[in-house]
C-alpha positions as CSV (number, residue, x, y, z in Angstrom):
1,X,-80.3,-53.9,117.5
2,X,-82.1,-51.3,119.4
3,X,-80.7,-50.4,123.1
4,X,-83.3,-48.7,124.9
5,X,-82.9,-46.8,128.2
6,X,-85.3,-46.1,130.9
7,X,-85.2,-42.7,133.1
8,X,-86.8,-43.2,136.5
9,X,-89.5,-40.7,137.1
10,X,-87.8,-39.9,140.6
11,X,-86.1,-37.1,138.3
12,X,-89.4,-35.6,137.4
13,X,-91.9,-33.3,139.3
14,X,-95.4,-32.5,139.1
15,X,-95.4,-30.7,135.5
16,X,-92.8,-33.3,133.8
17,X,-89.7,-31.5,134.6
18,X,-86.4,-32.7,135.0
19,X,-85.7,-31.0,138.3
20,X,-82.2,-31.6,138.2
21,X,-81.8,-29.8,135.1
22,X,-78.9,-30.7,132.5
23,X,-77.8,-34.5,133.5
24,X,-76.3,-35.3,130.5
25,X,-78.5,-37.1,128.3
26,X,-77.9,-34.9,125.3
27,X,-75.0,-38.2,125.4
28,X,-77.7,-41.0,124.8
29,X,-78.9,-39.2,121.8
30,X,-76.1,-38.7,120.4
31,X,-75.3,-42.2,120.9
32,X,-78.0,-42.8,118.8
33,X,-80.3,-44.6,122.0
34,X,-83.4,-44.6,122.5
35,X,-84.5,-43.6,126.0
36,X,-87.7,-42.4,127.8
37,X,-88.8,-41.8,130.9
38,X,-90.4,-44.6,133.5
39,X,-93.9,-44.2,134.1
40,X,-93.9,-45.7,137.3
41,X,-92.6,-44.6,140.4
42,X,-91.8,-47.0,143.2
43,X,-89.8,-47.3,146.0
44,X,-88.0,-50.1,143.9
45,X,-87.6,-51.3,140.6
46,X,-90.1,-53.4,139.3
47,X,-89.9,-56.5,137.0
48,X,-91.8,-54.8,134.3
49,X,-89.1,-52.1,134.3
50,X,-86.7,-54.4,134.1
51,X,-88.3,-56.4,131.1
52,X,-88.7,-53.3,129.3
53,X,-85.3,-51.9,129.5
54,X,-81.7,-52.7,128.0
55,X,-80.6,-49.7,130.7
56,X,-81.5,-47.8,133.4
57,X,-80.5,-44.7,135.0
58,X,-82.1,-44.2,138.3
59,X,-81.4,-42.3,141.4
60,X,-84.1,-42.8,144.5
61,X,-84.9,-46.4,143.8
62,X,-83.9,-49.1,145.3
63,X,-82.9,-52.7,143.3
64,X,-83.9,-55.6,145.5
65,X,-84.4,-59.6,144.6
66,X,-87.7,-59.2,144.1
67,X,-86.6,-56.1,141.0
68,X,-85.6,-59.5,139.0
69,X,-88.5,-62.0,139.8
70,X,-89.9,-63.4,136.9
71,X,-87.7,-61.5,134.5
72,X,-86.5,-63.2,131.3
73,X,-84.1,-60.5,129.8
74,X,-83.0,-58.3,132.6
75,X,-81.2,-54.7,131.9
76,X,-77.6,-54.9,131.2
77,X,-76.6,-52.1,133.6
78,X,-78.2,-50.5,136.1
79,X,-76.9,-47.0,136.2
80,X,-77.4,-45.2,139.7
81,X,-77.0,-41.7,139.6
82,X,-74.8,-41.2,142.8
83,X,-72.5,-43.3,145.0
84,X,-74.6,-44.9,147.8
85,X,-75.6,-48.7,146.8
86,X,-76.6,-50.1,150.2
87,X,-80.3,-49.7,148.7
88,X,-78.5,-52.0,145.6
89,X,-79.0,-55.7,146.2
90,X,-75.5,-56.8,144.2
91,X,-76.1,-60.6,144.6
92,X,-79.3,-60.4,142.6
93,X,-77.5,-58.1,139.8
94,X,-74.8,-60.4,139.3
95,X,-76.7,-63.6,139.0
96,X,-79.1,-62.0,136.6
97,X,-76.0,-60.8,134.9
98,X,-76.4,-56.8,135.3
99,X,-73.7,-54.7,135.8
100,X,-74.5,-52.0,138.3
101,X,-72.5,-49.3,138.5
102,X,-72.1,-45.6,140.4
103,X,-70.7,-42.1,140.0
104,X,-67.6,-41.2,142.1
105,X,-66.2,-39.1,139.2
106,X,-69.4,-37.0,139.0
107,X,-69.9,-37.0,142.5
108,X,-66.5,-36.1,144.3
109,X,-66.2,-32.6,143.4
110,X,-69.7,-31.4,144.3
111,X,-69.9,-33.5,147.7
112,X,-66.4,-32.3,149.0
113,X,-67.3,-29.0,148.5
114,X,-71.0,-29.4,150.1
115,X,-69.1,-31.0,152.9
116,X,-66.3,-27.8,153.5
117,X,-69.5,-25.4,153.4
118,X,-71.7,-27.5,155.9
119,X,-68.0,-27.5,157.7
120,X,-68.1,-24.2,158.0
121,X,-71.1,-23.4,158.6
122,X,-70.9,-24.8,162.1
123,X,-68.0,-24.0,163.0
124,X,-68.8,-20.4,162.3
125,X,-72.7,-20.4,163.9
126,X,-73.9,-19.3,160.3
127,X,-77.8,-20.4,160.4
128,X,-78.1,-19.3,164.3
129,X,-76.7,-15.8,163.0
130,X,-78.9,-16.1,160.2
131,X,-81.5,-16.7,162.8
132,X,-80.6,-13.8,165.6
133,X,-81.0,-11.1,162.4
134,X,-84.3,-12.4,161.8
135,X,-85.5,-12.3,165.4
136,X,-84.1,-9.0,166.1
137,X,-81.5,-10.2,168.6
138,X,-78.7,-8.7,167.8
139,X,-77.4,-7.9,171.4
140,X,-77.2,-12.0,171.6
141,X,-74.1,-12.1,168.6
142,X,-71.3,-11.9,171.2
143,X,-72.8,-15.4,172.8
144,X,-71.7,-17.4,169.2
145,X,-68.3,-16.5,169.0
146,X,-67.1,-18.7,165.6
147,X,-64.3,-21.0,165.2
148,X,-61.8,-20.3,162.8
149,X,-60.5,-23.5,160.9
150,X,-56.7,-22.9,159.7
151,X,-54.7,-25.1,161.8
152,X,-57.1,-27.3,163.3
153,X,-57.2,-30.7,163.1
154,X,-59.5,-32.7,161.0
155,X,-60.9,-36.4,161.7
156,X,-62.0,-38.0,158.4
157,X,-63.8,-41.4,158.6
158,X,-63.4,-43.0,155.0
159,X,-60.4,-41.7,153.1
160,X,-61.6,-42.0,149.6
161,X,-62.3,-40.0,146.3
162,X,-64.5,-38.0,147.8
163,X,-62.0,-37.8,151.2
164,X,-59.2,-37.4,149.1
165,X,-60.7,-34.2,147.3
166,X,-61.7,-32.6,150.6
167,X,-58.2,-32.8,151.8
168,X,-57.2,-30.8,148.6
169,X,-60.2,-28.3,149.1
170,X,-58.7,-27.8,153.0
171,X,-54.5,-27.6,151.9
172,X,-55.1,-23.4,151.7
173,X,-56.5,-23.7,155.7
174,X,-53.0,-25.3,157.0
175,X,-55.1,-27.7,158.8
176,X,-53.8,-31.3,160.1
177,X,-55.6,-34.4,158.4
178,X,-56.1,-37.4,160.3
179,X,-57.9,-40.7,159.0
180,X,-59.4,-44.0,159.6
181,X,-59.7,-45.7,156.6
182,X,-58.2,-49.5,156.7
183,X,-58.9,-49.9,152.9
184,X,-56.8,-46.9,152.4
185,X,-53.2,-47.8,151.4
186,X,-50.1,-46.1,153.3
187,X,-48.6,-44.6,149.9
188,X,-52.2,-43.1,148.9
189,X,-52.6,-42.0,152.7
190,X,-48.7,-40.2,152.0
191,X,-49.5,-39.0,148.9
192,X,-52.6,-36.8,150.2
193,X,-51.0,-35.7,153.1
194,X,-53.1,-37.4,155.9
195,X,-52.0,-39.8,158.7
196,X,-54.1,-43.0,159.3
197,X,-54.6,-44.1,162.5
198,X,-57.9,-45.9,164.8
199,X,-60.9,-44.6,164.8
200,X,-60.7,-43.7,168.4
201,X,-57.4,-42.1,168.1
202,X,-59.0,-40.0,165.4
203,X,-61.8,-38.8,167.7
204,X,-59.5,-37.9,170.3
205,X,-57.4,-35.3,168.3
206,X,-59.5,-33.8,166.0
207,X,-61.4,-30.5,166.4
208,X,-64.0,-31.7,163.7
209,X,-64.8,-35.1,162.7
210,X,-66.4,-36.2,159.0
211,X,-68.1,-38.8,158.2
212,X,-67.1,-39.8,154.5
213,X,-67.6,-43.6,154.3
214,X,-69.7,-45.9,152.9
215,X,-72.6,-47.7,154.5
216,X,-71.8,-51.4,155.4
217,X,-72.8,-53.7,158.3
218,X,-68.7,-52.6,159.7
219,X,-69.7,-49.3,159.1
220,X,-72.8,-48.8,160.7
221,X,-73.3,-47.0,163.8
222,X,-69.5,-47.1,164.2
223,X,-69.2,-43.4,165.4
224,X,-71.4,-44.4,168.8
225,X,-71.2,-43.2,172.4
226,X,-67.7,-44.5,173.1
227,X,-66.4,-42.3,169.7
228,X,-68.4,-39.1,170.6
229,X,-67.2,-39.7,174.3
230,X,-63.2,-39.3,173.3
231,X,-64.1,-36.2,171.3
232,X,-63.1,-33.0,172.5
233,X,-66.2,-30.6,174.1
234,X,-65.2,-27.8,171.3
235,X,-65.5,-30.3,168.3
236,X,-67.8,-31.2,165.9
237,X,-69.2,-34.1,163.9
238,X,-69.7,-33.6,160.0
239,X,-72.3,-36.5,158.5
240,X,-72.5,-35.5,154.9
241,X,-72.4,-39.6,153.4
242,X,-75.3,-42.0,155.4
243,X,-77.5,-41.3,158.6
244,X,-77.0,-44.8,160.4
245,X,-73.2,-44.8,160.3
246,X,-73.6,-42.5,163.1
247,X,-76.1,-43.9,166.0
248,X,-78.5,-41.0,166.4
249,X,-79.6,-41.1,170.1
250,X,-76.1,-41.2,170.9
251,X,-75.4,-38.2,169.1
252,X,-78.3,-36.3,170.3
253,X,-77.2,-37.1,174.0
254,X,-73.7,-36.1,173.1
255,X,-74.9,-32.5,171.7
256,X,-78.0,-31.9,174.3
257,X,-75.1,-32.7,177.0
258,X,-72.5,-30.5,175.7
259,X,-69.5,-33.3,175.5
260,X,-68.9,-32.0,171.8
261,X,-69.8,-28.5,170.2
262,X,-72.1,-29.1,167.2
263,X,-73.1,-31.0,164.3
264,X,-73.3,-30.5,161.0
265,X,-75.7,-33.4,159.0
266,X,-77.2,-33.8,155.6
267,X,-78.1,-37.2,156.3
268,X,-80.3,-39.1,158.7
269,X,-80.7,-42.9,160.9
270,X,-84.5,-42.3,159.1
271,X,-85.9,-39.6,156.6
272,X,-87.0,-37.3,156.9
273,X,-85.8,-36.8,160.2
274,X,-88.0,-36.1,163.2
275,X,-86.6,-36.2,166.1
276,X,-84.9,-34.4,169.2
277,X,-82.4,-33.6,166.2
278,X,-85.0,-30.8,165.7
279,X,-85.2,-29.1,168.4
280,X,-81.1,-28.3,169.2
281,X,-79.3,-25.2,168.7
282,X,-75.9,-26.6,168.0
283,X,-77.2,-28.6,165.1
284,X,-77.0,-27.8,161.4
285,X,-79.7,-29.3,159.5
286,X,-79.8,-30.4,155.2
287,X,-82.4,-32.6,153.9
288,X,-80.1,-34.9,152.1
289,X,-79.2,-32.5,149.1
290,X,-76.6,-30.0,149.9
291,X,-74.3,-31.2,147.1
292,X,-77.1,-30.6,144.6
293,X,-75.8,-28.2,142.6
294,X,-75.8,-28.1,138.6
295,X,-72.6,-29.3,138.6
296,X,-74.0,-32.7,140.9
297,X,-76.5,-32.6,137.8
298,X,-73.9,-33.3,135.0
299,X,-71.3,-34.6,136.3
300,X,-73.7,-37.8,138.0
301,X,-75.8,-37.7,134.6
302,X,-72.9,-38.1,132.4
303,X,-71.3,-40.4,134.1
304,X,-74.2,-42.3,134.0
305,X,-74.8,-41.6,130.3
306,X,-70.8,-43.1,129.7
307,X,-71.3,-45.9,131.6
308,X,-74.5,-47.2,129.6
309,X,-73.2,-45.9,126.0
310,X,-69.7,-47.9,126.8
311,X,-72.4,-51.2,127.4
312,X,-74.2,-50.3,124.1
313,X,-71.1,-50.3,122.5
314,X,-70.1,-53.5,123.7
315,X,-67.5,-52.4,126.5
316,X,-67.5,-52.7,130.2
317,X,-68.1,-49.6,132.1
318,X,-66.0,-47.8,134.9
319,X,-67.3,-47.8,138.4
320,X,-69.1,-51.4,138.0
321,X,-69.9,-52.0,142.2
322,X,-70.6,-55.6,141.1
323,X,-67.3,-56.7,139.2
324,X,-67.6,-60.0,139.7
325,X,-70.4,-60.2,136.7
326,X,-67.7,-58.7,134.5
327,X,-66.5,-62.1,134.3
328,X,-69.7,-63.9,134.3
329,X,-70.9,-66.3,131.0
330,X,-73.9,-64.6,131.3
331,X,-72.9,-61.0,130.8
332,X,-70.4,-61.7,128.5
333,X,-72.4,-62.9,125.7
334,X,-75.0,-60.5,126.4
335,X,-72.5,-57.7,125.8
336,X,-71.1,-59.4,122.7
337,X,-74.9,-59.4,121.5
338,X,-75.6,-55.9,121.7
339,X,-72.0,-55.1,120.2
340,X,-72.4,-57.6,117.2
């Protein structure tokens, strides 16, 4: 039985080419899969994608109800190239009986060490250096005096796989980790060497806090006024997972008042961003893609390509976000078709 796999065009610019280079799907071929890339691009699926495809691998899209209306034989995975799913509608996946899954293992590496540049980078004034060489202003370097890291304290919010491997990029600083996670558990918390505590304990010791957690309605504009106001006036807020989990204006009121140091963002409340963000100094600015690197490329792509050959082959992948379909009547038999 054929398996064919659909591309979203999001990975293709003006002259066809995949602008993320190398993602792996050197994997489907030698799979023996056929796959393509979409025509369309939306800002979501559409139900003629989804008629058309056993698989996708998609990036920018979103998957809403409306991506399964009027669809008789759905994809059996939807393969997002990344970790964020709070674009994913996972009730509609599971009762059409598609496995969604994401990338932590291809994602981890690349976005811990986007995070300790961005890091940093404001702590040490790089792009207003940058910025003084270019204007000629040299005799204005002794007014951004850096701050050195080893032996500070750092605040993480979300102490996951990406968390995890930012702590291990940090262990040659000496710093103290500190964490609110409350899905983290105590021996994993041991094991990596940070201490959990509440958020607003977390705030009020650290010299820098990031932001590594997922977006959810518990999640969402949790670092607010009352967080930024128990930070210390020489620390700094790292956003490098989604824009709303921090409430903007209350950020920009705590940086254009002074009550913490700096920011460091790659991620915005709307995008692209335009707003007061703009105009401040003690900002550091990324338009959602610092971790793009050639090894984001592969390590997303393949894990992409694995999750939708082990499917092909008639075995569930890793990283489903929807597991509850695993166990679905549905899904079942359509695995054991494409298997058999």
């Amino acid at each position: 039985m054929t398996f064919t796999v659909g591309i979203s065009s999001d990975f293709l610019d003006a002259t066809g080419r995949n602008v993320w280079g190398d993602i792996g799907l050197a994997g489907l071929d030698a799979a023996g899969l056929e796959w393509e890339y979409m025509q369309d691009r939306a800002q979501a699926l559409t139900p003629a994608q989804m008629e058309r495809y056993d698989a996708i691998l998609y990036a920018a899209p979103a998957v809403t109800a409306e991506s399964f209306a009027g669809v008789s034989n759905p994809p059996l995975i939807l393969a997002r190239f990344g970790v964020g799913y709070d674009a994913v509608d996972l009730a509609a996946c599971s009762a059409a009986g598609t496995v969604a899954t994401i990338t932590p293992d291809g994602a981890r590496g690349p976005v811990a060490t986007a995070t300790l540049s961005m890091l940093l980078s404001v702590m040490h004034h790089t792009v207003t250096k940058d910025r003084l060489v270019r204007d000629q202003r040299w005799d204005l370097r002794e007014n951004f005096m850096g701050t050195g890291l080893t032996g500070k304290t750092v605040g993480l919010l979300g102490v996951g796989n990406t968390g995890g491997e930012l702590i291990r990029l940090l262990a040659p600083f000496g710093v103290r980790c500190v964490g609110y996670d409350p899905f983290c558990p105590p021996e994993r918390a041991a094991e990596l060497g940070v201490e959990l505590m509440e958020l607003k304990d977390v705030a009020a010791c650290c010299d820098a806090l990031i932001v590594m957690a997922v977006l959810t309605d518990q999640t969402r504009h949790i670092v607010n006024a009352g967080i930024l106001a128990r930070m210390k006036p020489t620390a700094v807020v790292i956003n490098m997972a989604r824009g709303p989990i921090i409430n903007e204006p209350d950020l920009i009121a705590a940086l254009a008042g002074g009550s913490i140091a700096g920011a460091g963002l790659d991620v915005f409340e709307e995008e692209p961003v335009n707003n007061a963000l703009l105009g401040l100094d003690n900002v550091t600015l990324s338009p959602h893609c610092l971790s793009w690197t050639d090894e984001m490329s592969l390590g997303n792509g393949g894990s992409c390509v694995r999750a939708i050959v082990d499917v092909a082959n008639g075995r569930p992948p890793k990283f489903v976000i929807n597991r509850e379909v695993l166990d679905s009547a549905v899904f079942k038999d359509r695995l054991l078709l494409h298997a058999g």
